[in-house]
C-alpha positions in Angstrom: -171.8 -82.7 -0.9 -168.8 -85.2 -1.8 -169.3 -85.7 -5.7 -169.7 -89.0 -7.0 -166.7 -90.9 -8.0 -165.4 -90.9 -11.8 -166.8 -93.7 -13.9 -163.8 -96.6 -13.7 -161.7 -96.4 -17.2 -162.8 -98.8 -19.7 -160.3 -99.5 -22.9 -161.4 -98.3 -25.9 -159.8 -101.4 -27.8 -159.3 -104.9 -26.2 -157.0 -107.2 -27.9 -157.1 -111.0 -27.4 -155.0 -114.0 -27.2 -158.4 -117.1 -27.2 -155.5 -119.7 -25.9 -156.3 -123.7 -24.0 -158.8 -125.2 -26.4 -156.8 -128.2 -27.1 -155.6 -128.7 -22.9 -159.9 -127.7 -22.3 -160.4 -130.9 -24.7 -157.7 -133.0 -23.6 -158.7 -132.4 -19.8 -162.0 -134.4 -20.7 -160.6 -136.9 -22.6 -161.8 -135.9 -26.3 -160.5 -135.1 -29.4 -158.7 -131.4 -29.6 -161.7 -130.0 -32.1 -164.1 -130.4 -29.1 -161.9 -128.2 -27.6 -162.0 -125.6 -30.6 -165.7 -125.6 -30.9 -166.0 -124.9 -27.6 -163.5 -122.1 -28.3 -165.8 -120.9 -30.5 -168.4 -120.3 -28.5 -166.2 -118.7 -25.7 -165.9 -115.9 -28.9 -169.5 -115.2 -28.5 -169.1 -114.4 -25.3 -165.9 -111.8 -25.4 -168.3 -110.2 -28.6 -171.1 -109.6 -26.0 -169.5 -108.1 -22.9 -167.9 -105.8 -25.3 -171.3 -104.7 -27.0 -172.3 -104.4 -23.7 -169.6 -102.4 -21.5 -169.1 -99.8 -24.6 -166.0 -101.2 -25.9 -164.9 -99.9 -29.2 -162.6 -102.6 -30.8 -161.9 -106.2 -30.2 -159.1 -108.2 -31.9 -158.9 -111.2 -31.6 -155.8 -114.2 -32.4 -157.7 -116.5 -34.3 -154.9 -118.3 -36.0 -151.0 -117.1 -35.8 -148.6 -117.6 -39.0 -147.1 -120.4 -36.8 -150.3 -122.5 -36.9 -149.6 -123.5 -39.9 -147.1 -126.0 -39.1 -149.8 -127.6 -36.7 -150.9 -131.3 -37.7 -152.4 -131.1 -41.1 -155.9 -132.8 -39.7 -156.1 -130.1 -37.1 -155.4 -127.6 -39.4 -157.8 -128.6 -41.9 -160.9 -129.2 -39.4 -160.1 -125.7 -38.1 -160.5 -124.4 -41.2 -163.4 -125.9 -41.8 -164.9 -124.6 -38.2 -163.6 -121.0 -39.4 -165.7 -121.0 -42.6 -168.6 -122.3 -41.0 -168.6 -119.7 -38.2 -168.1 -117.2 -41.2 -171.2 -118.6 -43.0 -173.9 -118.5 -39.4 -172.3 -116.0 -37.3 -172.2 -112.8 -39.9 -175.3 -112.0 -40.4 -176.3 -111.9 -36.3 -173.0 -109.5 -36.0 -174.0 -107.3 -38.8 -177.8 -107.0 -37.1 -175.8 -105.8 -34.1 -173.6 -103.5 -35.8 -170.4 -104.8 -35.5 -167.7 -104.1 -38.3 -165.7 -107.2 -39.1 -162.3 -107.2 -40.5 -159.5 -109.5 -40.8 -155.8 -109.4 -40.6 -153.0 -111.3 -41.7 -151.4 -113.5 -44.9 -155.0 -113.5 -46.6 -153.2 -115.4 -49.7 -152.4 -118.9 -47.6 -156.4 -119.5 -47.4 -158.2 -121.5 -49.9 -160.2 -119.5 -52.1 -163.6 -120.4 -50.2 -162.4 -118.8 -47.4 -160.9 -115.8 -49.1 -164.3 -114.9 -50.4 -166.9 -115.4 -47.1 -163.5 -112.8 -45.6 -164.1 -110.5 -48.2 -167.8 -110.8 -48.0 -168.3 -109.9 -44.2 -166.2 -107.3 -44.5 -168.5 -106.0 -47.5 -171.5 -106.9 -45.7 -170.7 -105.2 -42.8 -168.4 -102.6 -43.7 -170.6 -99.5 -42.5 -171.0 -100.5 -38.7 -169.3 -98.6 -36.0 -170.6 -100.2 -32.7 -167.7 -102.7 -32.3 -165.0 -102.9 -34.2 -164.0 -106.2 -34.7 -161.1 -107.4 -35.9 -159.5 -111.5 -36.2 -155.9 -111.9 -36.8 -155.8 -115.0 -38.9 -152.6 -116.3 -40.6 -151.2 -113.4 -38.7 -147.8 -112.7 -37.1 -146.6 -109.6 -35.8 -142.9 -110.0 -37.1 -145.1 -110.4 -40.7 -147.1 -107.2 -40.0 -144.0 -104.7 -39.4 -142.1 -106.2 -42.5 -145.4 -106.0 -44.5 -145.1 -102.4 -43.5 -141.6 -101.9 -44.5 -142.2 -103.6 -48.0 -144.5 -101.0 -48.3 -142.2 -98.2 -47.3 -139.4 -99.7 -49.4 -141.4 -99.5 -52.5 -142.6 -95.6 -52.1 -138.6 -95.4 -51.3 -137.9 -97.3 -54.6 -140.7 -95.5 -57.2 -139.2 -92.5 -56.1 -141.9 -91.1 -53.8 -140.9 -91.1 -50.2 -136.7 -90.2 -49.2 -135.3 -92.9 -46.6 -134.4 -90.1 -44.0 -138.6 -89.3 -44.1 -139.2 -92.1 -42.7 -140.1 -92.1 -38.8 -142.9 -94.6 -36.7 -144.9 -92.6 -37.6 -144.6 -93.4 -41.1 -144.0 -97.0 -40.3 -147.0 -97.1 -37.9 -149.3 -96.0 -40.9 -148.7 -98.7 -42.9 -149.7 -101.8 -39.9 -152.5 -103.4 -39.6 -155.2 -101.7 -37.7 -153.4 -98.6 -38.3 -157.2 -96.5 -38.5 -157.6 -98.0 -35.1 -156.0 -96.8 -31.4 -153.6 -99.4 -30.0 -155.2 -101.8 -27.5 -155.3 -100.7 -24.3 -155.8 -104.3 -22.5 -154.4 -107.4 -23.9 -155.9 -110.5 -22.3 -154.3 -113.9 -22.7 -156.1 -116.7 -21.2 -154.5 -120.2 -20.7 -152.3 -119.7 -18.3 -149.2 -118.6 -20.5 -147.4 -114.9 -19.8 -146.5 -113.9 -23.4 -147.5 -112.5 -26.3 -146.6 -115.1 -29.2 -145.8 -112.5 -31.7 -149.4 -111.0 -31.1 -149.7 -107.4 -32.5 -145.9 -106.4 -31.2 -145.7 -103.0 -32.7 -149.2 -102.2 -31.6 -148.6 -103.4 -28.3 -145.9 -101.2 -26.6 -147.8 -99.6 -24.3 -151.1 -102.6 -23.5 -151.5 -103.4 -20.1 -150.9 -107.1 -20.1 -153.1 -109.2 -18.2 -153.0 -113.4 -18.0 -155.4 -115.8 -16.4 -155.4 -119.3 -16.1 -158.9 -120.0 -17.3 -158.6 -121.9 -20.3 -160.8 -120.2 -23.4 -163.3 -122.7 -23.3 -164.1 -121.3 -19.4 -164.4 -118.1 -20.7 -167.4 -115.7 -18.8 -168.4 -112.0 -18.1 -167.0 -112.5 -14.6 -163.3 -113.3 -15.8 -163.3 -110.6 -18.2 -165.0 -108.0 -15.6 -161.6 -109.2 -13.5 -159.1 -108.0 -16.5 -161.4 -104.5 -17.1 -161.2 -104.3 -12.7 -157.2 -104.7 -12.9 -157.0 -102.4 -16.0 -158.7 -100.1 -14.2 -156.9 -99.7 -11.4 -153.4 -99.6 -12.8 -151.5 -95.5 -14.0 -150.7 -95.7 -17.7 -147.8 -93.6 -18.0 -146.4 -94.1 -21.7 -143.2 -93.0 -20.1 -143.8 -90.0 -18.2 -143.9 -89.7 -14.4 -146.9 -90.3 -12.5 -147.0 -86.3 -11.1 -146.9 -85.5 -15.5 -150.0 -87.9 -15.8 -151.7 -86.3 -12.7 -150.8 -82.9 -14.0 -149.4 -82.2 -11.2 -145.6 -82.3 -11.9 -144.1 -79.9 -9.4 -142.3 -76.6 -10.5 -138.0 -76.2 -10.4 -137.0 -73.8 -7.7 -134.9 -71.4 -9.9 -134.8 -69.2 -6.8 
């Protein structure tokens, strides 16, 4: 009898880029916050198909280092829409067992928000069904220098030699280094890149784009990105015969 086919691959860590709030909003004529709350919801939805397909780890771009320089309105309603998701949606993710953690220039928040980050990750700091993880005040240019501050000042107290240091090393000292790198980065919104999104982390992701806005966001479209991951050969350099294991044998005849 034929056996049954192998189970499609499904990534073990899904990283995120939640992009087309404001065009979702300005599409219908209201105010760009309309199109964040929506956003939010769309967040909801990413957390359940992930609970439910057995995905591992989710980050998410929740707000890049760049954001900053946004309108000072917008950037003070979104931090207000951020502390109130902080202060309904934890305790419902910690029922479900989801780990939240947060990455980024922690320091730029206002104090408020510093403490409802440091409580959910308290609160839910013993949950392994989902890792979740929101890059907030986060840019991947910050993240590697972050991590060579850190080398530096092992290099300059005397306990780590300059020529020790390899990516290894380096790759320690990033965010989410307890975590495997994503194997599928989604971007939604219609723009191919990665806006400084996780760039070390990143090297080998299979990139996939759509141009559903976040907003739009459903099981179906993300089913789409796990189908396409699914059928693509992730090589991380090698041939596809060394991934097959079947690379064939020299002739030394």
């Amino acid at each position: 009898m034929p056996s049954d086919p192998a189970p499609a691959p499904i990534p073990r860590h899904l990283a995120v880029i939640m992009d087309g709030n404001g065009r979702w909003a300005q599409r219908r004529r209201r105010p760009r916050m309309i199109g964040h709350r929506a956003g939010a919801r769309a967040v909801d939805v990413c957390i359940d198909f992930c609970l439910e397909t057995g995905i591992e780890a989710l980050t998410l771009f929740a707000f890049s280092s760049e954001n900053w320089g946004r309108p000072e309105d917008e950037v003070g309603a979104l931090m207000k829409l951020f502390l109130g998701a902080l202060e309904r949606e934890v305790d419902e993710l910690h029922r479900r067992g989801v780990r939240i953690r947060f990455i980024g220039e922690r320091e730029r928040f206002a104090e408020a928000i510093r403490a409802r980050m440091n409580a959910a990750e308290a609160q839910t700091a013993g949950n392994t069904r989902l890792q979740l993880s929101i890059a907030a005040s986060y840019g991947g240019r910050w993240d590697i220098a972050q991590a060579a501050r850190a080398l530096a000042r092992d290099v300059a107290a005397g306990r780590l030699a300059p020529e020790a240091i390899d990516e290894a090393m380096l790759g320690a000292r990033m965010a989410l280094a307890d975590l495997p790198p994503p194997d599928l980065f989604i971007r939604t919104g219609g723009d191919t890149r990665v806006s400084n999104f996780l760039l070390w982390q990143l090297a080998y992701t299979e990139l996939w784009f759509t141009e559903t806005l976040w907003p739009d966001l459903d099981a179906a479209t993300l089913r789409r990105a796990l189908d396409a991951y699914a059928g693509r050969e992730r090589r991380f350099g090698l041939t596809g015969d060394q991934v097959a294991g079947t690379q064939p044998q020299e002739n030394n005849a």
